[in-house]
N, C-alpha and C positions, 0 to 999 in steps of 0.2 A: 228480692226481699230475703233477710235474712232471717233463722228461724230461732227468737228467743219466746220465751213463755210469757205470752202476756193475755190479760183477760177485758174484756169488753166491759166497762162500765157506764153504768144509769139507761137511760130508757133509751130506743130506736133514735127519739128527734134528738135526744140530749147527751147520749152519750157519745163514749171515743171507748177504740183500743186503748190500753195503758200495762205498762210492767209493772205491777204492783209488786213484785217481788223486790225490783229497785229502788221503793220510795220505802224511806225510813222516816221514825216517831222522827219530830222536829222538823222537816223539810220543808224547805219555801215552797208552795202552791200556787199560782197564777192563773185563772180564767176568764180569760174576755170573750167577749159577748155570750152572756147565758140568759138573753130574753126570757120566757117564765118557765126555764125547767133547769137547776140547779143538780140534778140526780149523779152527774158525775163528779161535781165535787162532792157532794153525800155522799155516793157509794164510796170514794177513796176515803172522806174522813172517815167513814164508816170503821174500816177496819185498822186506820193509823192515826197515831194522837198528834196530828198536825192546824196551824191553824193557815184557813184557806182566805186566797183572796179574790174576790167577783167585781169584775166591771164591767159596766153595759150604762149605756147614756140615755138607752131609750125611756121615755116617759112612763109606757107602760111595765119595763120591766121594774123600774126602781118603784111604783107602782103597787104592783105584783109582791116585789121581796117584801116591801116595808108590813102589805096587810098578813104577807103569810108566814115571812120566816125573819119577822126584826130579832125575835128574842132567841136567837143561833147566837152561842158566844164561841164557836170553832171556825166561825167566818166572817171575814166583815167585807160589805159592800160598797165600793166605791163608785161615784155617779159622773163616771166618766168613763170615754172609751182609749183607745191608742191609736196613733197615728205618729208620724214622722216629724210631726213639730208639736209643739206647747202652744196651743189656741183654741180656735174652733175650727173643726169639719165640717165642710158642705157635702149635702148627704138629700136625696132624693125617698121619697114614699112612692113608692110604687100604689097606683090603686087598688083599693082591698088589700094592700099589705098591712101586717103588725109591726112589718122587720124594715129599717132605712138600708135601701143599696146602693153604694156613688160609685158604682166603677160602669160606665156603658150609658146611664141615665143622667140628665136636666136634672140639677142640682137647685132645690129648694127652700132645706133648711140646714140649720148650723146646730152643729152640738160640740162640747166640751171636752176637749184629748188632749193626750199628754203621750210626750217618748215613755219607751220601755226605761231609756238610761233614768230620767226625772224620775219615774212613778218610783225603779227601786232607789234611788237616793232620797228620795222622801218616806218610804217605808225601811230606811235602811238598812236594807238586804245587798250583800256584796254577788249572790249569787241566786239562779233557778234553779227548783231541781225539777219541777213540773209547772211546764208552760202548755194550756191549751188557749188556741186560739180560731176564733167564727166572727172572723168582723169581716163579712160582704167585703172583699176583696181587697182589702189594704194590707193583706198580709204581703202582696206583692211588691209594698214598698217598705213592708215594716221588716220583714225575714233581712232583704239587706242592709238598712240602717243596722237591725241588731246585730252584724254580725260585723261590719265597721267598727261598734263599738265595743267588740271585745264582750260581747255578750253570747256565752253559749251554754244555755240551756240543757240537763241531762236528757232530759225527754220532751219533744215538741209534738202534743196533738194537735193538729192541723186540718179544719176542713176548706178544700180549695173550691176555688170560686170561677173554676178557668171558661166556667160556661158564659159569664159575661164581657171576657174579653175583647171578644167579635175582634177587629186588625191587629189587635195588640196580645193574640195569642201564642204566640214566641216569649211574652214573659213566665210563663207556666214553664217552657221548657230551661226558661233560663233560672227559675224559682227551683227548678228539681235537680240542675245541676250545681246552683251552687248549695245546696243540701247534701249531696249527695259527698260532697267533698270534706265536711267532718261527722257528718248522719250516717247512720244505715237503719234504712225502711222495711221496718219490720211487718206492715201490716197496713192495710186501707180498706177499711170498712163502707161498704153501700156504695162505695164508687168512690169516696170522696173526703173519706173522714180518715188522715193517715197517722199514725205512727212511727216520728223519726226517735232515735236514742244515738247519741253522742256516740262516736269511736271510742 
């Protein structure tokens, strides 16, 4: 890991490491899956006049923002998640969960996603400067589409998911090497929660 200055923002469940020193007024913002605790996008607009963008497809979360945070005009919520194609995800509840996970589990319901490429040509942004992203394991298929597509992010928060890979945990190690190859990992909080930043 390499050692640049970066600060931990929003709470324990919700936040990420982040360089705030490298996010300037204006910068594209991206967060997916922020189920009910938005504190890291809060904490960065907090201190930079940027406007943020939130997706999460779950019921309760869009739920959640509409009764607690609709009248935020620094962020707008989108009621969809990402994935590798434009449709719906099959996506599993775990019992007694809030949260859907489809990577290891019986797939039961379907929810609404879009590529990284679609959502910024619909929001027409040519570029990210801050991508975090918690979507229960599809980042193992969304990290390489985006990066196919010529999509590189200044700074990617990332928390992994490799505890449900069970046979197919060699994608973690193939996740970290091809990161590694225009990333340097500054930082992984609680085990799990990491901080890549662009060469």
């Amino acid at each position: 890991m390499q050692q640049l200055a970066f600060d931990y923002v929003g709470t324990e469940y919700g936040g990420f490491p982040v360089c705030m020193n490298m996010i300037h007024d204006g910068d594209v913002i991206y967060d997916f899956g922020v189920g009910e605790d938005i504190s890291f996008l809060e904490g960065v607009l907090s201190q930079k006049n940027c406007h943020g963008h939130l997706f999460d497809f779950t019921p309760q979360s869009i739920e959640w923002f509409k009764e607690n945070h609709a009248d935020k005009t620094n962020m707008t919520y989108h009621e969809y998640g990402l994935s590798v194609e434009d449709g719906e995800l099959a996506c599993h509840w775990p019992q007694g969960s809030r949260r859907p996970a489809w990577m290891g589990f019986e797939h039961n319901e379907t929810h609404p996603v879009k590529t990284l490429k679609t959502i910024m040509s619909e929001l027409e942004h040519d570029h990210i400067d801050v991508l975090k992203m918690d979507i229960e394991g599809e980042e193992y298929k969304v990290i390489p589409q985006m990066f196919e597509d010529r999509i590189f992010p200044k700074q990617i928060c990332l928390e992994y998911h490799d505890r449900w890979l069970g046979s197919k945990g060699q994608l973690h190690n193939e996740l970290l090497g091809l990161l590694s190859r225009d990333y340097t990992l500054v930082n992984v909080a609680h085990g799990a929660e990491a901080l890549w930043v662009r060469k």
